[in-house]
N, C-alpha and C positions, 0 to 999 in steps of 0.2 A: 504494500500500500504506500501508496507517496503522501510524504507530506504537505508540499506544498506546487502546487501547480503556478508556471511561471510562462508570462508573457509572449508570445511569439517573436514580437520584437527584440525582446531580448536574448532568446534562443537563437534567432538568427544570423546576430552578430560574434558570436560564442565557435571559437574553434572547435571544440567539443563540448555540445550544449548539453547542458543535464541538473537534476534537479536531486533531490535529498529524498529519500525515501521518510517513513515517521522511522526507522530502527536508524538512521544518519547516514546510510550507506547511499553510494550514488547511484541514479538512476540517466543512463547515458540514454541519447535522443539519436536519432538517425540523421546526422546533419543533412543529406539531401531531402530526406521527407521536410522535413521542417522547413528547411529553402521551399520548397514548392508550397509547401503551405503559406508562406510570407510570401511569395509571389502572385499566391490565387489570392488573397488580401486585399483588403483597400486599408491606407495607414491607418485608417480607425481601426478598422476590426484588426490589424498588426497587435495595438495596444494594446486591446479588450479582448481578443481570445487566449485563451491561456490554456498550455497543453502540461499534461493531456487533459481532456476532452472525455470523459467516464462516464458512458449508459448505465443504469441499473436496470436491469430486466427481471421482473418476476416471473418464476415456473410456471405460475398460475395463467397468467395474461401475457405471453412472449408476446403479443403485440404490442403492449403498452412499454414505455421506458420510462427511465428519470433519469435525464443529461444534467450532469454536474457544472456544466458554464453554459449559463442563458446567452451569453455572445455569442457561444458556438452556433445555437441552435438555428440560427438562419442557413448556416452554409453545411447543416448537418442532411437536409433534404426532408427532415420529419416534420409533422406536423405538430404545434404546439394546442395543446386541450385547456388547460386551466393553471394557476397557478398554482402553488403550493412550498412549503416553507423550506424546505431541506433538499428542493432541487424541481427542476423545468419538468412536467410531466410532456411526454410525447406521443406522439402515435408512429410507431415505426412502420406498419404495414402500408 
């Protein structure tokens, strides 16, 4: 599990981007995914997506999900349903 999920912008710039897992160990990023992802961007959403980017899917409803960055969810293709406190509910189907 990561602790802390960090900016595209700033992953970008990063020779080797990566972020802190919660146990402190590193969590390395695929520097050309990332590059492509800052590139399918506009500088806003650079700043305000922050990867990764984490579905929760329940067993019960695999069609439904909770995206963990509501900035994503525009460029995620899902449709958003309602809001809700502890993450973006989606429709994945």
């Amino acid at each position: 599990m990561l602790g802390r999920a960090r900016a595209v912008s700033d992953l970008a710039i990063e020779e080797g981007p990566a972020t802190a897992t919660r146990g402190g160990a590193a969590h390395a990023f695929d520097r050309d995914v990332v590059r492509r992802i800052h590139e399918a961007l506009s500088p806003l959403e650079r700043r305000r997506v922050r990867l990764p980017v984490t579905f929760y899917v329940e067993h019960e409803l695999p069609e439904d999900a909770y995206v963990s960055d509501e900035a994503a969810l525009p460029r995620t293709g899902a449709r958003h349903r309602r809001a809700a406190p502890d993450g973006v509910p989606v429709r994945l189907a």
